[in-house]
C-alpha positions, -999 to 999 in steps of 0.1 A, spaced: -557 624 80 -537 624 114 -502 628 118 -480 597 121 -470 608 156 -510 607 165 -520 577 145 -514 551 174 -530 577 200 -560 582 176 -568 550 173 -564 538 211 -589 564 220 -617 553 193 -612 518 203 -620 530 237 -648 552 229 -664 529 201 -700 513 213 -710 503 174 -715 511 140 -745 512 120 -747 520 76 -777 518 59 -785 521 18 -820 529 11 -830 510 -17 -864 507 -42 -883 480 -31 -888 450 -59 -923 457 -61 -915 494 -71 -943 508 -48 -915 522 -20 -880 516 -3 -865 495 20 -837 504 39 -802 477 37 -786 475 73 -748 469 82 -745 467 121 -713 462 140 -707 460 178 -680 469 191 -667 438 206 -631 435 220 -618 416 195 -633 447 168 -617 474 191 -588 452 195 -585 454 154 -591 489 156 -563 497 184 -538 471 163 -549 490 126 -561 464 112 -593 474 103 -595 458 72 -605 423 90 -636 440 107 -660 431 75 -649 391 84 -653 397 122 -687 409 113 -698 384 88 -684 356 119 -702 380 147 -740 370 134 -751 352 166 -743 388 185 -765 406 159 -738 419 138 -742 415 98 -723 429 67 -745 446 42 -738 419 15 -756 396 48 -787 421 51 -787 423 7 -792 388 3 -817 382 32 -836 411 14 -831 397 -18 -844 362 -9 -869 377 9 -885 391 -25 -880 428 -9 -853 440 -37 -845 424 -72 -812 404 -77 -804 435 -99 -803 456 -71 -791 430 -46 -757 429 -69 -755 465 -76 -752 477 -41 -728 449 -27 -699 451 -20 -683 418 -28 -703 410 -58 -686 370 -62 -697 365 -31 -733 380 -40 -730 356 -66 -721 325 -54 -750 338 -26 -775 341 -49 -763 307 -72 -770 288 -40 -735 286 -24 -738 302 12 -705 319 30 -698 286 47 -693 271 12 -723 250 15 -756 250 -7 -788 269 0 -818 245 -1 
């Protein structure tokens, strides 16, 4: 998208400029009577614009999944709480994720600290 020359320049200044990130998927609700909406929110912390300045964005969906006691949460996160919730069906839950063996092992019992849900 950017020149090579600009790469390192483009992504010092949207580490700088970055306050957050917010994605949302607006589903059917289980119930079939409306929609819900599925939230993925990051903050830019300094360790997320850190990755962002470095390139190495492809860690921010673990930094998010680790950053839940700042508020942050991955959509397969906000899928799963919906899901459990009785909001959206399991269908749904593992047709909009986006790591469906960890939706799995989610909705199996196994949470992402490798324990099991009671």
């Amino acid at each position: 998208m950017f020149q090579p020359s600009q790469q390192q320049q483009i992504k010092t200044q949207l580490s700088t400029v970055c306050e957050g990130v917010v994605s949302q998927q607006l589903l059917p609700t289980a119930d079939g009577k409306g929609r819900i909406a599925a939230i993925e929110l990051m903050f830019a912390t300094p360790a997320i614009k850190n990755l962002i300045r470095e390139g190495k964005t492809y860690q921010i969906p673990n930094m998010i999944q680790t950053g839940v006691k700042s508020g942050m949460k991955t959509m397969d996160q906000d899928l799963m709480e919906l899901y459990k919730n009785g909001k959206i069906t399991k269908d749904m839950a593992l047709s909009r994720c986006t790591d469906q063996e960890f939706m799995t092992r989610m909705i199996g019992g196994v949470n992402y600290n490798g324990y099991y849900n009671r």
